[in-house]
Wavefront OBJ file of the C-alpha trace (Angstrom):
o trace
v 0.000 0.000 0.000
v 3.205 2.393 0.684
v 3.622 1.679 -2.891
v 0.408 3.480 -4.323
v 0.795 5.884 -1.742
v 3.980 7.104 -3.161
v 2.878 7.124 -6.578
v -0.446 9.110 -5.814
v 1.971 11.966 -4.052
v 4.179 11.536 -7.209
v 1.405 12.227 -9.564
v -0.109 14.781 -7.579
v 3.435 16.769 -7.565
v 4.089 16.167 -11.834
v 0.149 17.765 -11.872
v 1.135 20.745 -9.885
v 4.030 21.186 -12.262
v 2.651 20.852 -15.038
v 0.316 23.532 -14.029
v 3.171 25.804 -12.879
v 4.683 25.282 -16.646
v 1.274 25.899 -18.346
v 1.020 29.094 -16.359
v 4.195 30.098 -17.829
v 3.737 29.515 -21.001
v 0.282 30.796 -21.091
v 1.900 34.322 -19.592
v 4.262 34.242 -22.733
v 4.514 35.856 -25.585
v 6.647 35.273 -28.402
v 7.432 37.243 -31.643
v 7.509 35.809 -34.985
v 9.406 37.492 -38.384
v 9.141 36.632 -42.027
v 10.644 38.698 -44.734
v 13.861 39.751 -43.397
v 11.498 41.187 -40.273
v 8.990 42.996 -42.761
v 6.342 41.549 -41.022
v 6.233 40.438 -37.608
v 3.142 38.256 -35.320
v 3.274 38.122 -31.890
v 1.863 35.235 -30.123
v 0.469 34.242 -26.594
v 2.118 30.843 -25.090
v -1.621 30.036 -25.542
v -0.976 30.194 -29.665
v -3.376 33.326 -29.781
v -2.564 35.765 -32.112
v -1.903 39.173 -30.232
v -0.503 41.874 -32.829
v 0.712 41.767 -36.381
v 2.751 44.592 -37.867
v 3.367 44.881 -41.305
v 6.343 46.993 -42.857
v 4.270 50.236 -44.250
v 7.349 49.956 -47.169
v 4.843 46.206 -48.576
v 1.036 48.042 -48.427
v -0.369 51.520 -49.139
v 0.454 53.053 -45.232
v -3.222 54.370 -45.355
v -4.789 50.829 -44.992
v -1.900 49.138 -43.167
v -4.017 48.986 -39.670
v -7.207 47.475 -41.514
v -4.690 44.863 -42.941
v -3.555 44.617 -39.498
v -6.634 43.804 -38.167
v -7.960 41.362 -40.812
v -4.535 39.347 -40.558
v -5.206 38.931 -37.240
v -9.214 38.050 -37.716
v -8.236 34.985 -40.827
v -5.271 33.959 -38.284
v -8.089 33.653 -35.683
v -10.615 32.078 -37.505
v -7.935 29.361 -38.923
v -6.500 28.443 -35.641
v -10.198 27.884 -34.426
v -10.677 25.502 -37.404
v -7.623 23.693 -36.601
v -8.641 22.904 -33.392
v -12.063 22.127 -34.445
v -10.342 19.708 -36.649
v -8.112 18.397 -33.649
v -11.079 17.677 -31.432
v -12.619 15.758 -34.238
v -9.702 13.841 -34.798
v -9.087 12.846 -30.922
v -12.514 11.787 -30.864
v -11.849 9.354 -34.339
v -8.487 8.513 -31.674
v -10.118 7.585 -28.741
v -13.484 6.252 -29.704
v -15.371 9.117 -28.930
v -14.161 8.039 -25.176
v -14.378 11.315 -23.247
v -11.381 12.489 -21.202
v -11.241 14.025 -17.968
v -12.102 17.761 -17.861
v -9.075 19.573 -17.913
v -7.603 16.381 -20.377
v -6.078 17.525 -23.497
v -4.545 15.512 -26.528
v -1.945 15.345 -27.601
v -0.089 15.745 -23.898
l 1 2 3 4 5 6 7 8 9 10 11 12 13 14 15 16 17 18 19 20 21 22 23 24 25 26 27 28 29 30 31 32 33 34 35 36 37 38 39 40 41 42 43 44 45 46 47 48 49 50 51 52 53 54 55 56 57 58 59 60 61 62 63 64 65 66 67 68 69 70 71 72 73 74 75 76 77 78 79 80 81 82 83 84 85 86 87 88 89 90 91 92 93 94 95 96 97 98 99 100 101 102 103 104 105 106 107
């Protein structure tokens, strides 16, 4: 029984770190640069799009924030059809199984 005592603390502790790290990352952000930094996207550890800027030197600088703004909106709108796609697929993976709440795939 001392045996599955110690493992239940162990898991307990990896489940407090692992919320630790997902704090973290979820507090990051992280910048992102294509064209020789011409444009630039700035992410949340969450993989939510915060900010795009876009070199006023590529697009007419009168419309450059309305770019802005749309980037961000398509970027949105894909990355909520990629997960919608990722549930889907974890439910194909598991059998429509449910997992715990709080239980996300992959790990």
């Amino acid at each position: 029984m001392k045996n599955i005592g110690n493992m239940l603390k162990q898991a307990q502790e990896m489940q407090t770190k692992m919320a630790e790290v997902q704090e973290r990352l979820a507090a990051m952000e992280v910048e992102g640069t294509a064209g020789a930094g011409l444009v630039t996207v700035t992410i949340s550890g969450k993989n939510d799009i915060k900010k795009v800027k876009i070199d006023p030197s590529l697009i007419d600088p009168g419309e450059a924030e309305v770019l802005e703004d749309l980037i961000v909106a398509a970027a949105a709108d894909a990355k909520t059809k990629v997960d919608e796609a990722m549930q889907e697929e974890m439910a194909k993976l598991t059998g429509g199984m449910q997992l715990p709440p709080g239980m996300k795939l992959p790990f």
